[in-house]
C-alpha positions as CSV (number, residue, x, y, z in Angstrom):
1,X,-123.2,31.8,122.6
2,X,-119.7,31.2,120.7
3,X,-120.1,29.0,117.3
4,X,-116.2,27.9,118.4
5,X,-117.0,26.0,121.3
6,X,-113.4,24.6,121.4
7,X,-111.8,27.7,121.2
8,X,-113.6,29.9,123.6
9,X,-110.9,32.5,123.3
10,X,-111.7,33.8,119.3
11,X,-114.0,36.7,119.6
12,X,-117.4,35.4,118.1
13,X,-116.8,38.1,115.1
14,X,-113.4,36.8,113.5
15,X,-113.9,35.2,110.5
16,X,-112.2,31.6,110.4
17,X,-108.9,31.8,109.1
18,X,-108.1,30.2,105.5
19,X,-106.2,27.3,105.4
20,X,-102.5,27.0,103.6
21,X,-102.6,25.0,100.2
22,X,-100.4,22.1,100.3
23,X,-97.4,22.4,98.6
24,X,-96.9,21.2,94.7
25,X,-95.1,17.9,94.0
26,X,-91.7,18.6,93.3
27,X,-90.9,17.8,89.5
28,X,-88.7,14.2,88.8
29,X,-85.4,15.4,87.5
30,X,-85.7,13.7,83.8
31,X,-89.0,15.7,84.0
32,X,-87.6,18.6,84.7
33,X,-84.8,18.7,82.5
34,X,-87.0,17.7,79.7
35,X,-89.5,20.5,80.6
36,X,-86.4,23.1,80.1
37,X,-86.7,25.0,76.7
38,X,-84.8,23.7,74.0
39,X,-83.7,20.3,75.0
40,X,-85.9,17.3,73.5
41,X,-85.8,14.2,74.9
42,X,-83.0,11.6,73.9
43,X,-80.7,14.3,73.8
44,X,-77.8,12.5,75.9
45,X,-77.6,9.9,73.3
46,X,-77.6,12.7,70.5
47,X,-75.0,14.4,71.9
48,X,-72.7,10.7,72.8
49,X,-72.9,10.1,69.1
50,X,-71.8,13.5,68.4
51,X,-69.2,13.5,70.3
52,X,-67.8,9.9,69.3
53,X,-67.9,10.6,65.6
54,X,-66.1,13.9,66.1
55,X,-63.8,11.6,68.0
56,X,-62.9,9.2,65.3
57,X,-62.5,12.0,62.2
58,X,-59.9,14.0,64.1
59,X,-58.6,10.1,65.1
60,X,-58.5,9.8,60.9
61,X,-57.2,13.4,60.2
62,X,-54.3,12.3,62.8
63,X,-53.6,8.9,60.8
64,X,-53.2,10.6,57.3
65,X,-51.1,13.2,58.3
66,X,-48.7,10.8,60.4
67,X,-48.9,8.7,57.1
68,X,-47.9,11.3,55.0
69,X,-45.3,12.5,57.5
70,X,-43.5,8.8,57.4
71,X,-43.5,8.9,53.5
72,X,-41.9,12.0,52.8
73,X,-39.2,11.6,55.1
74,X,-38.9,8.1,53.4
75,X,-39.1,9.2,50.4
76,X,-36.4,12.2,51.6
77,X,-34.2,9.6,53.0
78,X,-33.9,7.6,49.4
79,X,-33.2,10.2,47.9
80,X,-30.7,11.7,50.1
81,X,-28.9,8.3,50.6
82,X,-29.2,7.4,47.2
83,X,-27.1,10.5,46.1
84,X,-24.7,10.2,49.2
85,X,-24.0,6.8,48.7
86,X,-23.0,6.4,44.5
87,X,-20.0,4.5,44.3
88,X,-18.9,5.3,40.7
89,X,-17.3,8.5,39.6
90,X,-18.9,11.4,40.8
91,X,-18.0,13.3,37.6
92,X,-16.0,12.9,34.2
93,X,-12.3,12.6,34.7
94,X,-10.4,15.4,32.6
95,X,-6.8,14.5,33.8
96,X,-5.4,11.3,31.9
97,X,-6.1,8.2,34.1
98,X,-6.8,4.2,34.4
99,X,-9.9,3.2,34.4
100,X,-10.9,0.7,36.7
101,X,-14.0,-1.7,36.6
102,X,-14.1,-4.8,38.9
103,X,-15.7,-8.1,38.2
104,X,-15.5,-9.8,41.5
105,X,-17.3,-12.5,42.9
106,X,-20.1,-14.4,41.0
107,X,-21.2,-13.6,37.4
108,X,-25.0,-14.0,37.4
109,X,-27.6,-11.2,36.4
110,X,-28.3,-10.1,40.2
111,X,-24.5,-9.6,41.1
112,X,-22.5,-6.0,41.3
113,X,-20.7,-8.4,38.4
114,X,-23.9,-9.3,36.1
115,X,-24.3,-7.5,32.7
116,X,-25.7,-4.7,33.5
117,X,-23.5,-3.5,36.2
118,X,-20.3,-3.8,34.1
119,X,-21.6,-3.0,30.7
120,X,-22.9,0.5,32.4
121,X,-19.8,1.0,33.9
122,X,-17.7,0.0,30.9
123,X,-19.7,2.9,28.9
124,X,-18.6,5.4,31.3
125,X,-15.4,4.5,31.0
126,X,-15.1,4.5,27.4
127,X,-16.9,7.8,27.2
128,X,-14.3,9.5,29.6
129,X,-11.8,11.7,27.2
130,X,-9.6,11.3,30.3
131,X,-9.8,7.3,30.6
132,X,-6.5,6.1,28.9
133,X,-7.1,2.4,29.2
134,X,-9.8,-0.1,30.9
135,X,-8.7,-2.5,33.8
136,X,-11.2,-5.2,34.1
137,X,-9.6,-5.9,37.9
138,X,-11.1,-9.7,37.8
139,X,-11.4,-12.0,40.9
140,X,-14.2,-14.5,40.1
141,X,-14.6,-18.2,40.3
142,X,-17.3,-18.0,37.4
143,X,-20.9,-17.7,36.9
144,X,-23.5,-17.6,33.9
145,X,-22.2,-18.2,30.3
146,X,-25.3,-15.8,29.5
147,X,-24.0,-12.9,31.7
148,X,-20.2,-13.3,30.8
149,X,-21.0,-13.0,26.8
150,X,-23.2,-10.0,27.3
151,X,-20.0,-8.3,28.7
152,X,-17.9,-9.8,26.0
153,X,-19.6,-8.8,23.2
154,X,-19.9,-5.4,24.6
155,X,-16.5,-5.1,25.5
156,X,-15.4,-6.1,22.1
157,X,-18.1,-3.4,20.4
158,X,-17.2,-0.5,22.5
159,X,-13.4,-1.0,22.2
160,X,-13.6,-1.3,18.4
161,X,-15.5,2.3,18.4
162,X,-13.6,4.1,21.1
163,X,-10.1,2.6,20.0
164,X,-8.7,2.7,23.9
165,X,-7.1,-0.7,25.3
166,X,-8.8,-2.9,27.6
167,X,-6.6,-4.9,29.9
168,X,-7.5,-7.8,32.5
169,X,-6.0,-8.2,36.3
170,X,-6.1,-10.8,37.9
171,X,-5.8,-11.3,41.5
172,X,-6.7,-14.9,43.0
173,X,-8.9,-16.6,40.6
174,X,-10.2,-15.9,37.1
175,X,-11.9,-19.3,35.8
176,X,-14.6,-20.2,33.9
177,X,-16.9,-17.7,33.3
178,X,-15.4,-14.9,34.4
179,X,-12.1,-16.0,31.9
180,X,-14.6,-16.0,29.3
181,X,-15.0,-12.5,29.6
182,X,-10.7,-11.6,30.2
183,X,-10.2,-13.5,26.6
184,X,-11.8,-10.6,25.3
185,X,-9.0,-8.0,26.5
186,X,-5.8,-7.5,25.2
187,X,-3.1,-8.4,27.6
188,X,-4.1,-10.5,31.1
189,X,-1.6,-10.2,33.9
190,X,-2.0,-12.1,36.8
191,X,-0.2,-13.1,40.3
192,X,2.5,-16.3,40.0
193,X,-0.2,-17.8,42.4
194,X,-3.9,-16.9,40.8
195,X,-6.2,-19.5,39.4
196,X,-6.7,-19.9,35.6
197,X,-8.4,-21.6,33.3
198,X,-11.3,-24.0,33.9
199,X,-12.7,-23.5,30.3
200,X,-15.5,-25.9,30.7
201,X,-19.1,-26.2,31.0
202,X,-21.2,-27.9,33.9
203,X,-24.8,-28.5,34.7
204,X,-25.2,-30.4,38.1
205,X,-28.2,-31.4,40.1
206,X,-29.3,-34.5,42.2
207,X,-31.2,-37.7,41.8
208,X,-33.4,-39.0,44.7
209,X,-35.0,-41.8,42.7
210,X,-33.2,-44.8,44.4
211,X,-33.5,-43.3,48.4
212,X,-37.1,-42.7,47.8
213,X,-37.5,-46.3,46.5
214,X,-36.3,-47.8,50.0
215,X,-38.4,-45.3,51.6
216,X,-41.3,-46.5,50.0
217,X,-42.4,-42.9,48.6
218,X,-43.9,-42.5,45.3
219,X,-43.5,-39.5,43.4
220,X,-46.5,-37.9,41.4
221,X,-45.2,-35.6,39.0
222,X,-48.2,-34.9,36.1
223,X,-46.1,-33.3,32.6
224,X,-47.7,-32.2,29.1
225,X,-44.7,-33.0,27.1
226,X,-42.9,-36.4,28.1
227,X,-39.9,-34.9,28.9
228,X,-41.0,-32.0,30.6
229,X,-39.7,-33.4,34.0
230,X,-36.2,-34.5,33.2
231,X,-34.0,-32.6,35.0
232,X,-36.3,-33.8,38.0
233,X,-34.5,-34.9,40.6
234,X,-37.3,-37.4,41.8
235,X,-38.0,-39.3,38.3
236,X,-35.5,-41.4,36.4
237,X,-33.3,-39.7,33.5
238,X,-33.7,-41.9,30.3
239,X,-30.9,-42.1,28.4
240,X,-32.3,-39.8,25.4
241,X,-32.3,-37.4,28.3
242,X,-29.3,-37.5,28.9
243,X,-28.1,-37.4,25.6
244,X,-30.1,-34.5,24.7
245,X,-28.5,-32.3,28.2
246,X,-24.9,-33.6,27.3
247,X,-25.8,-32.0,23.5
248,X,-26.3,-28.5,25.2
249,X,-23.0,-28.7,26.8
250,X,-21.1,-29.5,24.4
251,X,-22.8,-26.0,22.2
252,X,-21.7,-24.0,24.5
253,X,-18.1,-25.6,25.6
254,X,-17.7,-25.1,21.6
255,X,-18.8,-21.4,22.0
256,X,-16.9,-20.8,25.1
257,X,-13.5,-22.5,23.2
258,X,-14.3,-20.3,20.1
259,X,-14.5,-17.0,22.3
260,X,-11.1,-18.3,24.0
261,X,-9.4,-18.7,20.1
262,X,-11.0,-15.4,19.3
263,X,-9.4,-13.7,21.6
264,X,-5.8,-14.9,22.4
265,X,-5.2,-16.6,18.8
266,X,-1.5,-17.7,18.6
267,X,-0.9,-17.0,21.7
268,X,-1.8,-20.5,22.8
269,X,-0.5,-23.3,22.7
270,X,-3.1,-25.9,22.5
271,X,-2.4,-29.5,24.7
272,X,-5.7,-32.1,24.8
273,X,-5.9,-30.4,28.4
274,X,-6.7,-26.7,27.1
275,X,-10.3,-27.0,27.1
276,X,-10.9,-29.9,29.8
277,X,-11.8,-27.7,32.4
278,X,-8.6,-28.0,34.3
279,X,-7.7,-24.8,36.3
280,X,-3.8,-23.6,36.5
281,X,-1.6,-21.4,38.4
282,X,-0.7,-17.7,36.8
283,X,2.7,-18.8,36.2
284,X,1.5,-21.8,34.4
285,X,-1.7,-20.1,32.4
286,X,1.8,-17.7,31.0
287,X,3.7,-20.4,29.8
288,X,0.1,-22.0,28.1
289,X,-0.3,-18.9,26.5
290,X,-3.8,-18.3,28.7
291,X,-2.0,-14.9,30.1
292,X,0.6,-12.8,29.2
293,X,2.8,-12.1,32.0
294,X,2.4,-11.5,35.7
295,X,1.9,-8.1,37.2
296,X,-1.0,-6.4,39.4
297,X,-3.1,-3.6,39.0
298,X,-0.3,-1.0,39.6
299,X,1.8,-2.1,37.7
300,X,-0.4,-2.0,34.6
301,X,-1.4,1.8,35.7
302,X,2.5,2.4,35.8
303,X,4.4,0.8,33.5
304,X,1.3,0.0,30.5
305,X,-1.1,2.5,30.4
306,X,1.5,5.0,31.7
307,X,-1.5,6.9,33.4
308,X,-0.8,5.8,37.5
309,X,-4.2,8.0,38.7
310,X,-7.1,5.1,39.1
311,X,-10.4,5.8,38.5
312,X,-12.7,3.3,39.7
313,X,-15.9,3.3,37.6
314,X,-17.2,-0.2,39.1
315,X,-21.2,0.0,39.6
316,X,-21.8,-1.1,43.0
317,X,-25.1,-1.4,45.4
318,X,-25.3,1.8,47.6
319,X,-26.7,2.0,50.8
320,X,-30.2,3.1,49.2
321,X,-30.4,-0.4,47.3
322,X,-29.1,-2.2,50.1
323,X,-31.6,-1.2,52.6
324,X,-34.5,-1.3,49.7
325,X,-33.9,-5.1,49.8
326,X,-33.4,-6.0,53.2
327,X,-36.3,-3.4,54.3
328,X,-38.0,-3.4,51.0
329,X,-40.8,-5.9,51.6
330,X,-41.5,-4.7,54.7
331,X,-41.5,-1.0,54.2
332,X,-43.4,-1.6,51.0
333,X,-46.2,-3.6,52.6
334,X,-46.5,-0.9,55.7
335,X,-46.9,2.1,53.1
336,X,-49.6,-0.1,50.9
337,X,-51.5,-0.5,53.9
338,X,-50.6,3.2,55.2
339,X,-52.3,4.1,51.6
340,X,-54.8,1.6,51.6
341,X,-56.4,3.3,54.9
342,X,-56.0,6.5,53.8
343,X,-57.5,5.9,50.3
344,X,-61.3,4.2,52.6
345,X,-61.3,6.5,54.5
């Protein structure tokens, strides 16, 4: 009798066949990948950071070298322009010539006609074996007392130890300050037409006190020193004030009339008008004895220094300067901060 009663077929011999195991559970893949040799867990965000920081060095190697790029050709550019863009004789003149210098526009220590500017370029001149005489080429409404006797004294020294003539031009105006500094010369020649004269001294301003009274506003001005304030134009001017301004004035009207005497002695002729600050024509400032005769800057090459070739010496902004003070403050600010990153970094 068969011990398989359900499967009568299977000889009663055959052993019973052995079942197939079931297969494993296949492995989650985060399991599986962190089973793998060599790779611990949290090694995605290892890698991120890795990745990121290499990221932001090569970011900061890219910075500093654009940085350095943008100032060297700045800094190539300065130079270049600087040297381009010189306006003053390029080298010392051998050949006999007139030397130029012009004082135009206002005197005041920031113009191309402050101090420094015309003093520098007065040296050069003077130096120059080849300069026969100085031009001061002069078309100026005035400026700073200051500024105009720098140049005047300096004139008067250099001339005295280089022995060569110094002339003044005018063309439209020379008043005021800017005849301070011609009274030093030895001839002036001017235009029938220019403007001369105007030996005088000003100091001018505004006073607010009344306007602000009917507008009800009070001013709050705190001084150590009561009369710290008075050239305020929002507080009252006491008389002693006054008084003491009008003092000042008159010191340096006497120092600008002495200058005037210095320089063309008996060549004026004095009237109670001289030194009132009026202004003249050229053909009047001759017959006053203010100028000497009329003629323009050729002429005087031609017919008084006898040397026609000009030379202009005048110091003048180049393109360098100019574009350092209209760009200066920005381009300065960008390169502090260019450096400033750098430097943290």
């Amino acid at each position: 009798m068969s011990d398989y009663p359900n499967d009568p077929a299977r000889p009663e011999d055959e052993p019973a066949p052995t079942p197939a195991p079931a297969p494993a559970p296949s492995l989650a893949p985060a399991a599986a990948r962190a089973a793998q040799p060599g790779l611990a867990p949290g090694w995605e965000k290892d890698t991120l950071e890795k990745l990121l920081f290499a990221t932001l060095e090569e970011q900061r190697k890219a910075r500093r070298w654009r940085t350095f790029v943008r100032l060297a050709w700045l800094t190539f550019f300065a130079v270049l322009l600087w040297n381009v863009s010189f306006r003053g004789p390029s080298a010392a003149k051998t050949t006999a010539h007139t030397a130029v210098i012009e004082i135009k526009g206002e005197i005041s220590s920031d113009s191309t006609a402050g101090a420094e500017n015309v003093v520098s370029a007065a040296k050069a001149a003077f130096e120059d074996p080849g300069a026969q005489a100085i031009v001061l080429l002069i078309n100026s409404p005035g400026g700073s007392p200051v500024q105009a006797g720098i140049i005047n004294d300096e004139l008067k020294r250099l001339r005295g130890i280089y022995k060569k003539p110094v002339y003044a031009v005018v063309e439209e105006s020379c008043a005021s300050a800017a005849y301070y500094i011609a009274a030093v010369t030895d001839r002036i020649f001017v235009d029938k037409a220019s403007i001369v004269g105007s030996i005088g001294v000003l100091m001018d301003g505004f006073g607010f006190v009344g306007l602000m009274e009917k507008l009800g506003v009070e001013r709050r001005l705190m001084t150590a020193g009561e009369n710290k304030g008075f050239l305020d134009p929002f507080s009252p001017q006491s008389d002693k004030q006054r008084e003491h301004a009008q003092a000042m004035l008159n010191v340096v009207h006497k120092q600008f009339i002495d200058v005037v005497k210095a320089g063309r002695g008996k060549k004026l002729k004095e009237t109670p008008e001289l030194f009132s600050g009026l202004f003249w024509t050229g053909q009047q400032a001759v017959e006053m004895g203010l100028a000497d005769q009329l003629g323009n800057l050729e002429f005087v090459a031609r017919e008084i220094v006898k040397a026609e070739e000009l030379v202009d010496y005048t110091r003048r902004e180049n393109v360098a300067e100019r574009l350092a003070k209209r760009f200066g403050a920005s381009i300065g600010e960008g390169a502090v901060r260019a450096l400033r990153a750098v430097s943290i970094r």
